[in-house]
N, C-alpha and C positions, 0 to 999 in steps of 0.2 A: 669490644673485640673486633667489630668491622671498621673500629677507624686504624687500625693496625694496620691491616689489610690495602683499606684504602690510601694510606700511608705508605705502606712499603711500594705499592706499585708504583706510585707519581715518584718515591725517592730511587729505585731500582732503575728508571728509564729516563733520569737526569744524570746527560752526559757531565755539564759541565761540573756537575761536581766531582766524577770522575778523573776531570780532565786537574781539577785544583788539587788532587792528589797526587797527579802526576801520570795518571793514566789515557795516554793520549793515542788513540786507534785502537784499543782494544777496553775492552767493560766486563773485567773477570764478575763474577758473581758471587763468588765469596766472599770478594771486598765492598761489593754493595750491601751483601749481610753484616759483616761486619760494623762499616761503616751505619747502617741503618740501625742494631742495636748500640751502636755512643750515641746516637741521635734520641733515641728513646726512650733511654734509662733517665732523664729528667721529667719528661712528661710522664715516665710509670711513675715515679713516687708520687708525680701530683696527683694521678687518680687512685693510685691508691689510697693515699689520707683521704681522699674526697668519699672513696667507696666504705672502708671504715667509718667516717662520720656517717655517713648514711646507714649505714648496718647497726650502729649503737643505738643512734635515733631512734630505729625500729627496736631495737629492744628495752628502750627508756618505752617508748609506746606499747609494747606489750604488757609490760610491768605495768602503768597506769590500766590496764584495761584489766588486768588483774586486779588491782586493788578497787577499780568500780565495780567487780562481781561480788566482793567481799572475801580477797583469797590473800589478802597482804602477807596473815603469818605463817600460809602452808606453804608460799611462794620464797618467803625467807628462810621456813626452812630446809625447804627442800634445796636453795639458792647455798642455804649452808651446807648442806649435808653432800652436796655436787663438790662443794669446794673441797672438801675432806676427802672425798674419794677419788677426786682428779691431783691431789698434792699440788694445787697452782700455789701464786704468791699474791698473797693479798696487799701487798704495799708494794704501789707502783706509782711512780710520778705522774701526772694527770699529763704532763705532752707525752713522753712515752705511751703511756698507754696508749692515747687519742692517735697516736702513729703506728701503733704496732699491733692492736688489740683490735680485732670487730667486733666484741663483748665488751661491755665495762667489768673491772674489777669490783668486784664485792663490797669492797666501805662506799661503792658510788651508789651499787643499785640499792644495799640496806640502806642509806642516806636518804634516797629517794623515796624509798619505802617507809620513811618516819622511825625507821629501825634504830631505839637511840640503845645504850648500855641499861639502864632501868629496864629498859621494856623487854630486850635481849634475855638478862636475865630472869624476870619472871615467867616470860614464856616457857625458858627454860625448864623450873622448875614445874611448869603444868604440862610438859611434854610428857608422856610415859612410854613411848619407842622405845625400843632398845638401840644403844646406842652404834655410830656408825665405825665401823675398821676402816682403813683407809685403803680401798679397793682390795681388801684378805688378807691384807700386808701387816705383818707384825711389824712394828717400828722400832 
């Protein structure tokens, strides 16, 4: 956030860049905004992906810290039962997600989780919850 800041000031009080626009004895300020966000729109996607990968990390790290307490299948299902009631999509390209996601999609974290289909379904059937509506919503 503060190198925005300290960005815009050093770009905001560079005449000649003004001057390579064509603005010669005068430095409107709307066209240093201007100009200062086409300047910044490539460095923000960079930190963006950067702050996303960073943000999954910590949730790949949470989930291992989960399944060293011994919480792997309350955390899959409550990981399933979140997904049901938020109506996301669980099939997502791994670069998209990786660019648009600060969570992993679900087949990554159950993956992670050793969550294969056999094991899916036996837990399954040793659950006795009742089952979940998808946030009250008749479908």
């Amino acid at each position: 956030m503060f190198y925005i800041f300290a960005l815009f000031s050093a770009f905001i009080n560079n005449k000649s860049l003004y001057e390579a626009f064509g603005f010669h004895g005068e430095y409107p300020i709307m066209i240093g905004f201007l100009l200062f966000s086409d300047a910044l729109a490539p460095m923000d996607a960079v930190v963006k992906l950067l702050m996303n990968i960073l943000s999954r990390r910590f949730e790949f790290e949470a989930d291992a810290f989960a399944v060293n307490l011994g919480y792997s299948v309350e955390l899959a299902r409550s990981l399933l039962k979140l997904q049901i009631q938020n109506l996301s999509t669980m099939d997502a390209d791994w670069m998209y997600a990786s660019y648009h996601y600060s969570h992993p999609i679900l087949p990554e974290r159950l993956g992670r989780l050793g969550w294969g289909r056999g094991k899916a379904a036996d837990e399954k059937a040793a659950d006795n919850e009742k089952p979940v509506k998808a946030a009250d919503r008749e479908l």
